[in-house]
C-alpha positions in Angstrom: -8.5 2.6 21.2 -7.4 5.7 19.2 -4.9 3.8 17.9 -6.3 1.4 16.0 -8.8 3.7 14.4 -5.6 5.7 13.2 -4.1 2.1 11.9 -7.4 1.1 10.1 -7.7 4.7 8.7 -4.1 4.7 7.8 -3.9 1.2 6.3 -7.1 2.4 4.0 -5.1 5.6 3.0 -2.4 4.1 1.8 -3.8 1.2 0.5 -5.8 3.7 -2.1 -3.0 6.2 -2.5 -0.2 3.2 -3.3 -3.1 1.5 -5.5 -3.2 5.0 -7.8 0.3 5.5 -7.3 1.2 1.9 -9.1 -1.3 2.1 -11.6 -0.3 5.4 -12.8 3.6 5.5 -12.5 5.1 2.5 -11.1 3.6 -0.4 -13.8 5.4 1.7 -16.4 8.5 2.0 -14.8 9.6 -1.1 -12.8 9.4 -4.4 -14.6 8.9 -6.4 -11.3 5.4 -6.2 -9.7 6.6 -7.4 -6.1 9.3 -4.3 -6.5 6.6 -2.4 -7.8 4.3 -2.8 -5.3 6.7 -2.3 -2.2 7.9 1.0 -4.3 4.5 2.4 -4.4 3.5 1.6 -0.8 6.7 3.2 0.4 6.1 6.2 -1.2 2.4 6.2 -0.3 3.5 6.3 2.9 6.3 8.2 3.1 4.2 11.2 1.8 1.3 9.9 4.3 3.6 10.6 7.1 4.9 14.1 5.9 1.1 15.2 5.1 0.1 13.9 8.9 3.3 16.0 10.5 2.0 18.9 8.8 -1.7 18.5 9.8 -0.7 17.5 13.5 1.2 20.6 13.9 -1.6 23.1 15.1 0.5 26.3 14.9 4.1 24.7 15.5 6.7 22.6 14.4 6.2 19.8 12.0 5.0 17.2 14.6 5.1 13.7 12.7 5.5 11.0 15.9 2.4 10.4 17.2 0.7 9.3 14.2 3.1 8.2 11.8 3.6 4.6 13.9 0.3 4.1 12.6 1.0 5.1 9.1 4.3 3.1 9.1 1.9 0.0 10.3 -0.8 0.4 8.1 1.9 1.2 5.4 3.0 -2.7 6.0 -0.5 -4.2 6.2 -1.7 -2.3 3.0 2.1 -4.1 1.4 1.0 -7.7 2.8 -2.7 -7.3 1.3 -1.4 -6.1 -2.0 1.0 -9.4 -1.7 -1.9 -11.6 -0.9 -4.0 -10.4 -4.1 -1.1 -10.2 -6.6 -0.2 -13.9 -5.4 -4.1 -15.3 -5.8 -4.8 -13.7 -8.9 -1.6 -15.2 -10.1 -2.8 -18.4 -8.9 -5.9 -18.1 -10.0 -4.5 -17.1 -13.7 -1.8 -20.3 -13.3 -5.3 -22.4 -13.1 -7.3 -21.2 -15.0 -4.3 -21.5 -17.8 -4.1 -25.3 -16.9 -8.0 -26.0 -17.1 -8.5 -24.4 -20.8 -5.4 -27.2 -21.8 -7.2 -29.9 -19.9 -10.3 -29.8 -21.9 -8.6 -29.3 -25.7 
């Protein structure tokens, strides 16, 4: 049951961090949003993962396993929901372009 707290919280963490991530740096440098998105959830949780190692250590070595499954997984569901609304909004742009020439 710990587990999937640790997913939903880690899918939510990423999903902000890789949202402020791509607006500030990663729309202004890569010119494909699919490659842009990927790049910022990657490094969203990349640095998820080495913020979690250093918080689960308690005292001792940089401890990243127990919790950084759940960051990698949530890293991928955060990726396949910022598919899913990059593809509908183009959709819904695609449409919307195609009703405005409908009624001219």
């Amino acid at each position: 049951m710990n587990l999937i707290g640790m997913i939903v919280g880690a899918t939510l963490a990423i999903y902000l961090l890789a949202s402020l991530l791509e607006w500030a740096l990663f729309k202004r440098i890569v010119d494909s949003p699919e490659l842009g998105k990927g790049l910022s959830v990657g490094f969203a949780a990349i640095l998820a993962i080495i913020l979690y190692g250093f918080g689960n250590a308690d005292g001792g070595p940089w401890n990243p396993l127990p919790g950084g499954i759940a960051y990698v997984v949530g890293g991928a569901i955060a990726f396949s929901v910022m598919l899913w609304q990059y593809n509908r909004r183009e959709e819904a742009l695609e449409e919307q372009a195609t009703m405005h020439d409908t009624f001219e």
